[in-house]
C-alpha positions as CSV (number, residue, x, y, z in Angstrom):
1,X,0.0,0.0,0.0
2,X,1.0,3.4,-1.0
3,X,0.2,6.6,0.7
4,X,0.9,10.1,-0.8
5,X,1.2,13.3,1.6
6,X,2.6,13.4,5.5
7,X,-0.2,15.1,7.2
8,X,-2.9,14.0,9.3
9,X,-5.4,12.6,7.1
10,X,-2.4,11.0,5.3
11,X,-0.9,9.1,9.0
12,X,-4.5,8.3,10.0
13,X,-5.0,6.0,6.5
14,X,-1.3,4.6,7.1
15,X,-2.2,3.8,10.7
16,X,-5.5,2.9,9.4
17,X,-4.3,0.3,6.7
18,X,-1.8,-1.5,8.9
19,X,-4.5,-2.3,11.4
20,X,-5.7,-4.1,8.1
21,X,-2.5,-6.1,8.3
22,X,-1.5,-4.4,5.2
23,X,2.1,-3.0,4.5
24,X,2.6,0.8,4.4
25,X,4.7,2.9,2.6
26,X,3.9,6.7,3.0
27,X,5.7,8.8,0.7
28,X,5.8,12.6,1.8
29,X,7.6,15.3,-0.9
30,X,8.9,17.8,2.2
31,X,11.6,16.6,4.0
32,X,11.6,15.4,7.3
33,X,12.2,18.6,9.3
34,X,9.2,20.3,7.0
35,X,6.9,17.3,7.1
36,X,2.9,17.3,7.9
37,X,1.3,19.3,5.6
38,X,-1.1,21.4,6.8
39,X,-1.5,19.7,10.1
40,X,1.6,20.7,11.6
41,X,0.5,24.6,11.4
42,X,-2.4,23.8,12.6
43,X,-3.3,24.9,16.7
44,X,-4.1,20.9,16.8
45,X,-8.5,21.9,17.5
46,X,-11.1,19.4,16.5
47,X,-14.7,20.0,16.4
48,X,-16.6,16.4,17.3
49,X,-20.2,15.7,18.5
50,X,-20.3,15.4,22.1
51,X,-23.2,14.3,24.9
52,X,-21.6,16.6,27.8
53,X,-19.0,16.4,30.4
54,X,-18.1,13.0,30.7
55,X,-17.0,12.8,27.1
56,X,-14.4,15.5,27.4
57,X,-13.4,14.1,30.9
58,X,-12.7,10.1,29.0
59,X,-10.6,12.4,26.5
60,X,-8.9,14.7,28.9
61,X,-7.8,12.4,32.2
62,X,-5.4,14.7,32.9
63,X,-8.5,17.2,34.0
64,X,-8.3,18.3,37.6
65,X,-11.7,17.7,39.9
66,X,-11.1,21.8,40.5
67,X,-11.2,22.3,36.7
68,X,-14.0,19.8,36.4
69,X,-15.9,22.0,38.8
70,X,-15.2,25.4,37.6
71,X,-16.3,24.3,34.1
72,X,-19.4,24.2,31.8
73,X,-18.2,22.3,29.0
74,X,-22.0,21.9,27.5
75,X,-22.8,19.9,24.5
76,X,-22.5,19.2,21.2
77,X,-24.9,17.1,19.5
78,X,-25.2,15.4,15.8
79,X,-27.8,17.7,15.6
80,X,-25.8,20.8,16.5
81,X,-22.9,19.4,13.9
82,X,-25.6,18.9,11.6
83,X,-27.0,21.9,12.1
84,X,-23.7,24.3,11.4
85,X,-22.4,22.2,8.4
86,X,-26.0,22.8,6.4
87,X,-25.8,26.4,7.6
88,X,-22.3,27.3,7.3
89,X,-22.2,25.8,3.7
90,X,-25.5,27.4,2.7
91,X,-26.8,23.5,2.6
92,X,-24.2,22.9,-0.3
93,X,-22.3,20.2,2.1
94,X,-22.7,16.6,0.3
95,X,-25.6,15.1,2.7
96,X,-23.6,11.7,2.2
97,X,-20.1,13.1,3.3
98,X,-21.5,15.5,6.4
99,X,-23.1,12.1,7.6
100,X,-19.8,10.3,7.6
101,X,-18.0,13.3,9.2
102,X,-20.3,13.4,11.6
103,X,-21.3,10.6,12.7
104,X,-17.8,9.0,13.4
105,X,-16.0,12.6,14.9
106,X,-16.3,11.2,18.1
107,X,-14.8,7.7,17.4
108,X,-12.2,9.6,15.4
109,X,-10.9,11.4,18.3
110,X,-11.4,8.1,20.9
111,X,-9.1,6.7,17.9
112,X,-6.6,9.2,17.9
113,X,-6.4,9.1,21.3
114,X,-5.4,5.2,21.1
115,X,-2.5,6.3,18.8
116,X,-0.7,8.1,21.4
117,X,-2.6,11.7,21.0
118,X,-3.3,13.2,24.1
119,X,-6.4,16.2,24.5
120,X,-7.0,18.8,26.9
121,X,-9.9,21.7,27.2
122,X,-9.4,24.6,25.1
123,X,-9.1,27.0,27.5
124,X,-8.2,30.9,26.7
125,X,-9.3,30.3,23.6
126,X,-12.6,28.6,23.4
127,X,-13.6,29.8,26.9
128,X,-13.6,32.9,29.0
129,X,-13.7,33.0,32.8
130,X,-16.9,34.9,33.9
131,X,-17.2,35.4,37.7
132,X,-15.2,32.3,38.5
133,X,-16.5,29.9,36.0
134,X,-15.8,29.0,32.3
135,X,-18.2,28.4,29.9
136,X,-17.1,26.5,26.7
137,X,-18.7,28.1,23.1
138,X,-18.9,27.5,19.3
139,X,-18.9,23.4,19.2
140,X,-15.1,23.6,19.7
141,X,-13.8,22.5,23.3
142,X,-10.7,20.5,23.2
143,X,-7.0,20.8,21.2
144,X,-4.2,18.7,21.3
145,X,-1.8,19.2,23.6
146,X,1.5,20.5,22.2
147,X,-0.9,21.8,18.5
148,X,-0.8,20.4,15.4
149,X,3.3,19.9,15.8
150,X,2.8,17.1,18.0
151,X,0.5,15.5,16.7
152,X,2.4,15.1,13.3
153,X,5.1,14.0,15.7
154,X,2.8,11.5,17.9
155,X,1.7,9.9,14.2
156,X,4.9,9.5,12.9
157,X,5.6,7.8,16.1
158,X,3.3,5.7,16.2
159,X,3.8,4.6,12.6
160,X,7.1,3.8,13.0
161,X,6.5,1.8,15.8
162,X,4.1,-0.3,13.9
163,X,6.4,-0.8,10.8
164,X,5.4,1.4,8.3
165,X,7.9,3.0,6.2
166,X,8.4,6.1,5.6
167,X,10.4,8.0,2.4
168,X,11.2,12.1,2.6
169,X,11.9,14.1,0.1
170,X,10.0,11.6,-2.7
171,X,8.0,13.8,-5.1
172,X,5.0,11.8,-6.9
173,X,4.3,12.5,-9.9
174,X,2.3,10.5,-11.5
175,X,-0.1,7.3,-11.0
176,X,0.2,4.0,-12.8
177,X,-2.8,3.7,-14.3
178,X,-4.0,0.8,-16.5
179,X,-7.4,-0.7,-17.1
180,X,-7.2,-2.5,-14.4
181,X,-6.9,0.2,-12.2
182,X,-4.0,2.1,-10.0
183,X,-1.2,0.3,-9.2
184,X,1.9,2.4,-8.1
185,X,3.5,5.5,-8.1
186,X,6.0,7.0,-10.3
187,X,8.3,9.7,-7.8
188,X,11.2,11.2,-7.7
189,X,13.3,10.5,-4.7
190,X,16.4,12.2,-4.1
191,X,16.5,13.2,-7.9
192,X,15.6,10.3,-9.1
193,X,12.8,8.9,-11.1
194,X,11.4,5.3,-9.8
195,X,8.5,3.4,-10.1
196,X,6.7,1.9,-7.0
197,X,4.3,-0.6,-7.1
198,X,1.4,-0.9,-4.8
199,X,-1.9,-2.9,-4.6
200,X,-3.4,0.2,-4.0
201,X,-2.5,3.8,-3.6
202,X,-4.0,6.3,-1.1
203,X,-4.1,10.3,-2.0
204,X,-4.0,12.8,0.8
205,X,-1.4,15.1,-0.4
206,X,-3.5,18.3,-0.3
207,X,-5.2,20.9,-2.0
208,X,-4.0,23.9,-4.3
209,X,-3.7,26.5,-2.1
210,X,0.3,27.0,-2.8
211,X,0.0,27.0,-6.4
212,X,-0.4,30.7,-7.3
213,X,-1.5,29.8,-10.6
214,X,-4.5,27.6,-9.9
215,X,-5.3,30.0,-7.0
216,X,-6.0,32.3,-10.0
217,X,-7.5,30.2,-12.1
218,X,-9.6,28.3,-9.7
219,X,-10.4,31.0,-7.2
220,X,-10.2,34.3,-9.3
221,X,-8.5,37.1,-9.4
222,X,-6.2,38.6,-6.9
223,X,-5.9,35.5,-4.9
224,X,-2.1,35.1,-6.1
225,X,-2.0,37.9,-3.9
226,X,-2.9,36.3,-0.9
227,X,-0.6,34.4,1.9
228,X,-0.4,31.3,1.9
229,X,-0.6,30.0,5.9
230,X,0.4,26.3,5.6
231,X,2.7,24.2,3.7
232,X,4.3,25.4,0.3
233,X,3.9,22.0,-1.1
234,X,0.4,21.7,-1.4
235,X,0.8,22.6,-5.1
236,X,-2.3,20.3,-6.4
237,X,0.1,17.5,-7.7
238,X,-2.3,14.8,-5.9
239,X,-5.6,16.5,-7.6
240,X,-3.8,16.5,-11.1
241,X,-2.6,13.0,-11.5
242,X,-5.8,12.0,-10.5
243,X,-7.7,14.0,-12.9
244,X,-5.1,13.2,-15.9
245,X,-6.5,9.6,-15.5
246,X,-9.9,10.4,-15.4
247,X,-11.1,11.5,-11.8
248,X,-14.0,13.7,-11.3
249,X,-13.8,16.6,-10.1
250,X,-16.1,17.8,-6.9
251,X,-16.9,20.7,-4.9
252,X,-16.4,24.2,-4.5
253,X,-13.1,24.8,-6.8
254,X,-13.3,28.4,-6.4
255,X,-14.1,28.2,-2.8
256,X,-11.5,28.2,0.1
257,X,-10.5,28.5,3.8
258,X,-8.9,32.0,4.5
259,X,-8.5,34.0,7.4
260,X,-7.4,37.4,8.5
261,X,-3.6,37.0,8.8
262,X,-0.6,38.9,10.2
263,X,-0.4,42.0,6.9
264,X,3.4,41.4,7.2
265,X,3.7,37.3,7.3
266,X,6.3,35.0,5.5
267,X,4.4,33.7,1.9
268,X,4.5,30.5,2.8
269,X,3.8,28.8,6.6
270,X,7.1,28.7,8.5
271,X,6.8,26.2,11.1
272,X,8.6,28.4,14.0
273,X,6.3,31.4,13.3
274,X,3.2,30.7,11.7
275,X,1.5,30.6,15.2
276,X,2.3,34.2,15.6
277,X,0.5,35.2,12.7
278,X,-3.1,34.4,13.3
279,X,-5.6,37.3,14.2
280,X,-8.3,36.1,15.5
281,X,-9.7,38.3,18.1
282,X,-11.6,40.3,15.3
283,X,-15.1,40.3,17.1
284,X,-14.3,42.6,19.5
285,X,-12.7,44.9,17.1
286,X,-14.1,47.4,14.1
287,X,-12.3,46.2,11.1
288,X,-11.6,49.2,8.8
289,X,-10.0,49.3,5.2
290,X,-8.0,51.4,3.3
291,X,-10.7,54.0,3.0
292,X,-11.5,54.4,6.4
293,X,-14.8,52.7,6.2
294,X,-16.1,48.9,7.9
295,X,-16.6,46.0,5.7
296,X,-18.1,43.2,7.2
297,X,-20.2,42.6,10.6
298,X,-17.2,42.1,13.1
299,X,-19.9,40.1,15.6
300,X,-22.4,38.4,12.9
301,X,-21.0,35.1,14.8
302,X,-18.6,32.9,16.9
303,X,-15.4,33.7,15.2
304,X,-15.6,29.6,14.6
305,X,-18.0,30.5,12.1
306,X,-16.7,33.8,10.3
307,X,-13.1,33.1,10.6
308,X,-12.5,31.0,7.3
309,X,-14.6,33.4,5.3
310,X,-13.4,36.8,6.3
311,X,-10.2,36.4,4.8
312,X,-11.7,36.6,1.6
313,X,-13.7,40.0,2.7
314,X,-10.2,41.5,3.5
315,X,-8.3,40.3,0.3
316,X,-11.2,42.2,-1.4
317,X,-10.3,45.7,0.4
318,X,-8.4,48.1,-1.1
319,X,-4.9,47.3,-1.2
320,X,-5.6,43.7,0.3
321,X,-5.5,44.6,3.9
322,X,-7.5,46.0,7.0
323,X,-7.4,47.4,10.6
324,X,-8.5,45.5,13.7
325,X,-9.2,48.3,16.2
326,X,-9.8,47.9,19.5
327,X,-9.3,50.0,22.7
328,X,-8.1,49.4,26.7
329,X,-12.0,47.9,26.9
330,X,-11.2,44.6,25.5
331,X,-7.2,44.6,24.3
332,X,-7.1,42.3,27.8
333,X,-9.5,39.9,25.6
334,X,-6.8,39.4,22.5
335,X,-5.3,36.1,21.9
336,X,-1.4,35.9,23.0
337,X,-0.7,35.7,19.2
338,X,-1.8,39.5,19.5
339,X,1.7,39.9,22.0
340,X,4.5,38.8,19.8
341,X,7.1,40.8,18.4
342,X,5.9,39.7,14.8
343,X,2.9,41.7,14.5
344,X,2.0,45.0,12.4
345,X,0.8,47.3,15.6
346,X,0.5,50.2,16.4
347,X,-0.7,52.1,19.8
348,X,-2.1,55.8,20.3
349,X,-3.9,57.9,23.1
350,X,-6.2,59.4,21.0
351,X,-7.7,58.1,17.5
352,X,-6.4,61.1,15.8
353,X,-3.1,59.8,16.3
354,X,-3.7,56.2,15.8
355,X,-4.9,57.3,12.2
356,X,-1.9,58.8,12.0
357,X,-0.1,56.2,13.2
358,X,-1.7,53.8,10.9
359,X,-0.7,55.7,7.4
360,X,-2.4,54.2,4.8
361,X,-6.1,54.8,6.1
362,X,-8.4,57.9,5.4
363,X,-8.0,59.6,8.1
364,X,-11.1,61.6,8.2
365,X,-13.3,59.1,6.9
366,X,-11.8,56.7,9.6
367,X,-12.5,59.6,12.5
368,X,-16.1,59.4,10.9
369,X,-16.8,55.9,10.8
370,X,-15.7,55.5,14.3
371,X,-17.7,58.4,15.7
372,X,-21.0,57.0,14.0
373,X,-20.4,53.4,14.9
374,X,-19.6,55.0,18.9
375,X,-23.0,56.8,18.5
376,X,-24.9,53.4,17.2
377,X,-23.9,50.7,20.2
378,X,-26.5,49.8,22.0
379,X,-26.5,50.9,25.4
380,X,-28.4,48.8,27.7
381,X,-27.5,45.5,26.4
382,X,-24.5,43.6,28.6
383,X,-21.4,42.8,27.4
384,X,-20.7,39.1,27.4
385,X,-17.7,37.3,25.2
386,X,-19.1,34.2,26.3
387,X,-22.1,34.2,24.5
388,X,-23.6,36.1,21.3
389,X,-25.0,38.7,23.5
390,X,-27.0,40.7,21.1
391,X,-25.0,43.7,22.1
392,X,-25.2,45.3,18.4
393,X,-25.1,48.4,16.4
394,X,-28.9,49.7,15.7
395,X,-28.7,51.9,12.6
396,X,-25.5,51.1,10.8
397,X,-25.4,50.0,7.3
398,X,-22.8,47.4,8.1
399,X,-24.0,46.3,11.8
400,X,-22.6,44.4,14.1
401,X,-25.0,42.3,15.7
402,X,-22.7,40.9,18.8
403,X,-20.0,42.5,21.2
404,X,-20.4,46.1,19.8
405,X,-18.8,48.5,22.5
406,X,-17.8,52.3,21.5
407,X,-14.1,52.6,20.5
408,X,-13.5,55.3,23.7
409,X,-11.1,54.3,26.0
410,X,-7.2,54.7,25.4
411,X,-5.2,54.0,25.1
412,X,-6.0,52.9,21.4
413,X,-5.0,49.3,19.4
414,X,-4.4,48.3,15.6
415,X,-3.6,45.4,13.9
416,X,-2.7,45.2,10.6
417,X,-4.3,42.2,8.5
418,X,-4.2,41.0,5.1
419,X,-5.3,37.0,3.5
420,X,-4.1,33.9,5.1
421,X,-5.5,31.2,2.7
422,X,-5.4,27.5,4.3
423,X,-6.9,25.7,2.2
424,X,-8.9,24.8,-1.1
425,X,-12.2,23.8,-1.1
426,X,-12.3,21.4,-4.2
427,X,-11.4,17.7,-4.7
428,X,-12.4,15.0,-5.9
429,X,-15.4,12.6,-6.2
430,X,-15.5,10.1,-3.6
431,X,-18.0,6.9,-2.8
432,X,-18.9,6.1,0.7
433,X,-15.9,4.2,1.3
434,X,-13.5,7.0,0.3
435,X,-12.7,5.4,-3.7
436,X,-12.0,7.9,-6.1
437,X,-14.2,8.0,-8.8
438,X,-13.9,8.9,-11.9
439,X,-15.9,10.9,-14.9
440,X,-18.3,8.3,-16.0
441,X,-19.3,8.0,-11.9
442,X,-17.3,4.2,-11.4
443,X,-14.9,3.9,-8.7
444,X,-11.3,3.8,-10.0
445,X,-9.9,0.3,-9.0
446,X,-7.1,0.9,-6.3
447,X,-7.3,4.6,-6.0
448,X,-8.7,6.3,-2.5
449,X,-8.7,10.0,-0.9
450,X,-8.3,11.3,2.1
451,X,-7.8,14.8,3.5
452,X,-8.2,17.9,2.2
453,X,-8.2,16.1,-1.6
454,X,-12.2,15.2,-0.7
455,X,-14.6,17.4,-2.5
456,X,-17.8,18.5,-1.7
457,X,-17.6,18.7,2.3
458,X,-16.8,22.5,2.3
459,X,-18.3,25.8,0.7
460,X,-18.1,28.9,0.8
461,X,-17.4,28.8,4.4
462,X,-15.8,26.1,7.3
463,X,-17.0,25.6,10.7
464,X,-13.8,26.0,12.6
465,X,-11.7,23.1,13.6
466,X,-13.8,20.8,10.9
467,X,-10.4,20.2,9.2
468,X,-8.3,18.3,11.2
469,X,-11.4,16.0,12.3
470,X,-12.0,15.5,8.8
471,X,-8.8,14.2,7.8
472,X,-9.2,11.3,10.5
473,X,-12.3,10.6,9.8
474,X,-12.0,10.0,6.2
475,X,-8.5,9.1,6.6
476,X,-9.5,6.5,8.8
477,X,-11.9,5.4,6.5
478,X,-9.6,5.3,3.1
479,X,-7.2,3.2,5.0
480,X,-9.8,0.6,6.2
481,X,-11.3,0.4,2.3
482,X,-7.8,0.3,1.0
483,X,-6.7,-2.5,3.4
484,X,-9.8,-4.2,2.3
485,X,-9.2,-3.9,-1.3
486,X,-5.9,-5.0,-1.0
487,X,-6.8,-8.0,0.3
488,X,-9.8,-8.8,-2.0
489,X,-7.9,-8.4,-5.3
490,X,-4.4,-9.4,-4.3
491,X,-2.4,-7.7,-6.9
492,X,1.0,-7.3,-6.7
């Protein structure tokens, strides 16, 4: 058995087809030090159906009975999960797919935690203490300890450990492709060109998201503008080998996960400070452009929700780029990413200076927006970051229906932001068992997908932390089908 790619979705079908008693060889183009795709920039945050508190406790035994006790962790039903993907998506999500995803998100993480992963409650991020207690929000309440670093690092581990071999460096190419199906691989490893056979070959190697030409093509223009927050070798090699032999093509190709992303960050992911670069915080800020005007509804949502779409909104703005603005009210609420030293900031006791300060925004026009959205919070509603608290702008064309509180108190904040994209909404076509298929709708003999190589789960938008529990889930599943195929058709 082959696997292409070195992320998540990629180690859970490995792991997955050796509990099949099948031999492994995953084949990853970065080299080790640079190896995990996607997954190892990730924070390491899945979003899973959950009945209440003694779920998280199985997953978290290191929990404390004091932490236990000072905590509403709530619930997260199918229904719930159900609920955001068909909403989030604009009911585009593939009924068939959202039930798979769904339905197994808890087993996937029970799973995981069998191959060495270890959770803990997302606190800080996913929860705010108010008057003593925290109160978990947005269907996203535990993260891998150590992020998406170690987890690559706990997979590889584990992979090792149960013989599966592993080759860096080794760019595929192509598939070898006959009427009987896939068969192998044809890579280069090292510089040079070999031929692998397989009995059946896994893809999870990625979407397009570092190819700046398909991002044009695919996505439109001005998206070879944006940053790119992961991997620079998700080029789309996986997705074009399979459609040269005939795969069909699914989903939202000129859709894609993007956020609002450090303005000044490296173009590709670097592992030591992609971290740093995320800017997150935006619902308790008023985003302005260029022009000195809001764009979006900062509090329309749980940044779970808005998160993966607003990068878009920014790349859009004049120039690319916004401003977070915030004052001494809620700076205490920004994420620590907010306090590094690699971070476009800049600070002011008064907003005439901190248009100043910010250069390349209309001042007046910025004075103005501000004054009017000051003059449009509602007054009597309380502020609460725990909850959407319908504390909103009444009168604004642009409202903002949650955590609106008048920019008044220096000193003052801004943030400079431009497009992180993460990545690429279209795939391939894939049956219920996670087989490729191909343009006349018949599953390709010996070919599966995993990862973010699946079409049709995502559009438009992404309910936040759906990525990394998708990979298991369908990775898990790919490896089980091709393990089974393997065994079935026996060919060499």
């Amino acid at each position: 058995m082959i696997v292409v790619g070195g992320g998540n979705a990629a180690m859970c079908a490995a792991l997955s087809t050796r509990e099949q008693g099948a031999s492994v060889l995953v084949v990853e183009r970065a080299p080790e030090s640079e190896r995990g795709g996607n997954s190892a920039y990730t924070d390491g945050t899945l979003r899973f159906v959950y009945n209440g508190a003694d779920d998280i406790i199985a997953l978290s035994p290191d929990l404390t009975p004091q932490e236990i006790a000072a905590t509403d962790f709530g619930a997260y039903t199918e229904a719930q999960f159900f609920d955001d993907m068909a909403r989030i998506t604009q009911n585009r999500t593939d009924p068939d797919l959202c039930e798979i995803l769904v339905k197994n998100s808890n087993a996937a993480l029970r799973w995981l935690k069998t191959q060495g992963v270890t959770f803990m409650p997302n606190y800080g991020r996913q929860a705010y203490r108010i008057e003593g207690r925290f109160k978990f929000w947005g269907g996203v309440t535990l993260i891998i300890r150590g992020g998406g670093r170690e987890l690559i690092d706990t997979l590889y581990k584990t992979a090792q450990s149960k013989g599966i071999d592993i080759v860096y460096n080794a760019w595929v190419k192509e598939l070898i492709h006959s009427d009987l199906g896939v068969s192998g691989v044809i890579a280069t490893i090292e510089g040079t060109t070999r031929r692998i056979g397989a009995r059946a070959v896994i893809l999870a190697c990625g979407g397009f998201e570092a190819n700046t030409e398909w991002r044009s093509r695919y996505l439109g223009p001005g998206w070879d503008l944006a940053k790119v927050r992961g991997t620079k070798y998700n080029t789309g090699d996986g997705l074009a080998m399979a459609l040269k032999i005939g795969a069909q093509s699914f989903g939202h190709w000129s859709g894609c996960h993007a956020a609002s992303w450090e303005r000044h960050a490296t173009d590709f992911g670097d592992l030591s400070l992609t971290p740093n670069f995320q800017r997150h915080s935006y619902p308790f800020s008023v985003m302005i452009n260029a022009e000195g005007r809001r764009f979006l509804d900062e509090g329309a949502e749980f940044r779970n929700y808005t998160y993966a779409k607003y990068g878009r909104m920014v790349l859009q703005q004049p120039g690319q780029f916004a401003w977070q603005v915030y004052d001494s009210k809620t700076t205490q609420l920004l994420l620590a990413e907010y306090r590094t030293k690699h971070v476009t900031k800049v600070k002011a006791d008064t907003l005439e200076e901190l248009a100043e300060k910010m250069g390349d925004v209309n001042r007046e026009q910025f004075l103005k927006t501000i004054r009017e959205f000051n003059a449009a919070v509602k007054k009597d509603a309380p502020f609460n970051p725990n909850n959407k608290d319908g504390k909103c702008t009444v009168g604004l064309e642009i409202p903002k229906s949650n955590w609106a509180q008048p920019i008044d108190e220096p000193p003052f904040e801004a943030y400079g932001v431009t497009c992180g994209v993460t990545f690429t909404f279209g795939g391939l076509k894939i049956t219920h068992e996670a087989q490729v298929v191909d343009t006349q709708h018949h599953p390709i003999p010996g070919l599966f997908a995993a990862g973010e190589m699946v079409g049709g789960i995502f559009y438009f938008n992404y309910p936040g932390a759906s990525g990394l529990t998708s990979g298991t889930v369908f990775g898990r599943l790919a490896g089980r089908s091709a393990g089974r195929f393997a065994k079935e058709h026996g060919r060499a």
